[in-house]
C-alpha positions as CSV (number, residue, x, y, z in Angstrom):
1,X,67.1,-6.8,-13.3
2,X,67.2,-2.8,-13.3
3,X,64.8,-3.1,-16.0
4,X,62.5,-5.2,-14.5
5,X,62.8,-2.4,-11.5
6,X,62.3,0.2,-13.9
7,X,59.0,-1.9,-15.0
8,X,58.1,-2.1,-11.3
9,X,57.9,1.1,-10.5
10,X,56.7,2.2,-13.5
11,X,53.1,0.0,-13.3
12,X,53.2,-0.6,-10.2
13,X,50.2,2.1,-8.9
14,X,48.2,1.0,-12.1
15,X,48.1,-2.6,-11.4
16,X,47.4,-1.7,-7.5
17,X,44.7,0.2,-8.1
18,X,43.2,-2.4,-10.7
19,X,43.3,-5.4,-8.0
20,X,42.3,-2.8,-5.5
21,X,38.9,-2.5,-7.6
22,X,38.2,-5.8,-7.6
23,X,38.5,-6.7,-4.1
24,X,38.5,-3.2,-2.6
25,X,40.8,-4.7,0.2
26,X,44.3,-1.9,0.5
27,X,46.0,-5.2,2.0
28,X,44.3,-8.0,0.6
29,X,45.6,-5.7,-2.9
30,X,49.2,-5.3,-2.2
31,X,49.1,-9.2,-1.5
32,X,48.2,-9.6,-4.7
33,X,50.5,-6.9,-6.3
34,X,53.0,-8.0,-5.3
35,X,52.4,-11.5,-5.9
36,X,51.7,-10.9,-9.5
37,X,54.9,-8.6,-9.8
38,X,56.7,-12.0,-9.3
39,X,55.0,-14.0,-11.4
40,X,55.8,-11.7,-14.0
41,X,59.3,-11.4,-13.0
42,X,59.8,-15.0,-13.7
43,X,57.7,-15.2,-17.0
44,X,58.8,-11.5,-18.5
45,X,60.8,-13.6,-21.4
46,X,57.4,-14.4,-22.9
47,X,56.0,-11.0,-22.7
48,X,55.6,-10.8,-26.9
49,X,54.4,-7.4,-27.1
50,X,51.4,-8.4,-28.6
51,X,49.3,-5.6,-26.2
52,X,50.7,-2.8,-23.8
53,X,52.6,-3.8,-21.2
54,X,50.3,-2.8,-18.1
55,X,47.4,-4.7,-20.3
56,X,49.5,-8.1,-19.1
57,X,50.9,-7.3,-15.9
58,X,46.5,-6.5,-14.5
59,X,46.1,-9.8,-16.8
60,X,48.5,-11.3,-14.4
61,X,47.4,-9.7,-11.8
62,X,43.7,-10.6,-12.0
63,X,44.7,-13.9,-13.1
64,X,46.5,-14.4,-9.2
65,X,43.5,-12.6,-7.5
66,X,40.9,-15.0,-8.6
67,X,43.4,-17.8,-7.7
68,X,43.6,-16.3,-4.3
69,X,40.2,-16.0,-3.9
70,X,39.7,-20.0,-4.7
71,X,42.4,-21.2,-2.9
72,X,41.5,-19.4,0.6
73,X,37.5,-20.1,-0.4
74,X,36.3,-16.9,1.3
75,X,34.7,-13.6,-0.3
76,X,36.6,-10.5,0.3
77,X,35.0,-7.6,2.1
78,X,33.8,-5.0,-0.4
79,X,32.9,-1.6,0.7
80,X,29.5,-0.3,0.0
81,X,30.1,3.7,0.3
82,X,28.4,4.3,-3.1
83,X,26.7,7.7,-3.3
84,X,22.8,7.0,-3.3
85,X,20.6,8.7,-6.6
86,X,16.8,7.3,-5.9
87,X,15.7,4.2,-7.6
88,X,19.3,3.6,-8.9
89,X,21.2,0.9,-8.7
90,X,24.1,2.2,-6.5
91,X,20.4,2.8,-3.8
92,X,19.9,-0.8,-4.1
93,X,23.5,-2.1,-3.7
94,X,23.3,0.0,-0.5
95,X,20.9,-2.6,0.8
96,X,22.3,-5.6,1.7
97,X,19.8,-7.8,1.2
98,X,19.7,-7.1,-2.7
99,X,23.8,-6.5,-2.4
100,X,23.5,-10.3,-2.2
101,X,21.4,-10.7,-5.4
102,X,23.4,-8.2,-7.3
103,X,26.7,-9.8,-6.7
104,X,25.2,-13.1,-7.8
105,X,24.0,-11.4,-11.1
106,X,27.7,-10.0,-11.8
107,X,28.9,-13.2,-11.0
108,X,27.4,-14.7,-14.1
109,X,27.9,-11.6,-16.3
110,X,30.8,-11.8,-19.0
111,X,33.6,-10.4,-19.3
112,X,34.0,-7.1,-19.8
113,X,30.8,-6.3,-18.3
114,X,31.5,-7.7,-15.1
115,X,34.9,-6.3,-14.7
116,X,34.2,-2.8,-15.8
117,X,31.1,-2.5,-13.1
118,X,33.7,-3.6,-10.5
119,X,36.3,-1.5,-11.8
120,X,33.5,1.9,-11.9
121,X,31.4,0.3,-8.8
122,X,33.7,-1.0,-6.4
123,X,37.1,0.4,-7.5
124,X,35.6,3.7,-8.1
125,X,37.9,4.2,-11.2
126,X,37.5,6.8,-13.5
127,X,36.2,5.6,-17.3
128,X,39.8,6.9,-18.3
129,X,41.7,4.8,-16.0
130,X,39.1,1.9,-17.3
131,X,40.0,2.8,-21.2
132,X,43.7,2.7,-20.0
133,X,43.5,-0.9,-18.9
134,X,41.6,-2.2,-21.6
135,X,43.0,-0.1,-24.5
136,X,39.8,1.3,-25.6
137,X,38.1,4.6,-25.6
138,X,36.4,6.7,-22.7
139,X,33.3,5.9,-25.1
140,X,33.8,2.1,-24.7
141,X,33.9,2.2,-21.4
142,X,31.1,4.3,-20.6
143,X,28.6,2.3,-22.8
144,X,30.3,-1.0,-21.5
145,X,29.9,-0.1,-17.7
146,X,25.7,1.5,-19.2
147,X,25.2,-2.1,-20.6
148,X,26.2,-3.8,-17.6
149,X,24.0,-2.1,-15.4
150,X,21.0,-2.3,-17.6
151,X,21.8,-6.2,-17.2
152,X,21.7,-6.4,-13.7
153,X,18.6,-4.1,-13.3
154,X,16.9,-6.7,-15.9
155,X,17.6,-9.3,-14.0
156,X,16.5,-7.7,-10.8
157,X,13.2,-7.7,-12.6
């Protein structure tokens, strides 16, 4: 059990902030923190090493968000304070009206687009902290979060 503390306070900010970027909620995030922090209390015996551990316990954790989101059936409130650049898309997520349209384009991207423009869009995460929780480069995650926006500003065409 002191491990498991240990293990707790260790990951907890990193699997925080991860949920945090995907619902951009500082309640709604802790709910599911904490939530996932006992899940994988009770299923740590079959943690096989087989990736790092903070790789498992966002796996976890995104794992119990998008449960969350099913079972209550509502969208979480997503902050829009994204510093404007002209004829970008962080101007046209500003707008609400194509917000709309650009979350249902994400929606249908695959993963890791989708969860690496979250992470840099809504979680404002740094592409280190993005490389950390994939266990990939900077580099990866810079042309990963490049190829998802050039996806949704094709399909705003």
């Amino acid at each position: 059990m002191k491990e498991f503390e240990k293990v707790y306070l260790d990951y907890y900010d990193i699997v925080y902030k991860y949920i945090l970027s995907l619902c951009n909620n500082e309640s709604f995030a802790e709910e599911i923190t904490q939530e996932a922090f006992f899940k994988a209390l009770k299923k740590i015996d079959s943690f096989r090493g087989e990736c790092k551990l903070d790789v498992w316990l966002c796996q976890i954790a995104k794992n119990t968000f998008y449960t969350e989101i099913k079972k209550r059936n509502k969208e979480v409130e997503l902050s829009l304070d994204i510093p404007l650049s002209e004829n970008s898309i962080d101007q046209k997520i500003f707008y609400k009206a194509e917000a709309f349209e650009i979350h249902k384009i994400l929606h249908k991207l695959n993963e890791p687009y989708k969860e690496v423009f979250w992470m840099r869009t809504f979680g404002d995460m740094s592409f280190k902290e993005i490389s950390n929780i994939f266990n990939k480069t900077e580099s990866w995650a810079r042309v990963t979060y490049h190829r998802a926006k050039m996806k949704i500003m094709e399909e705003l065409k």
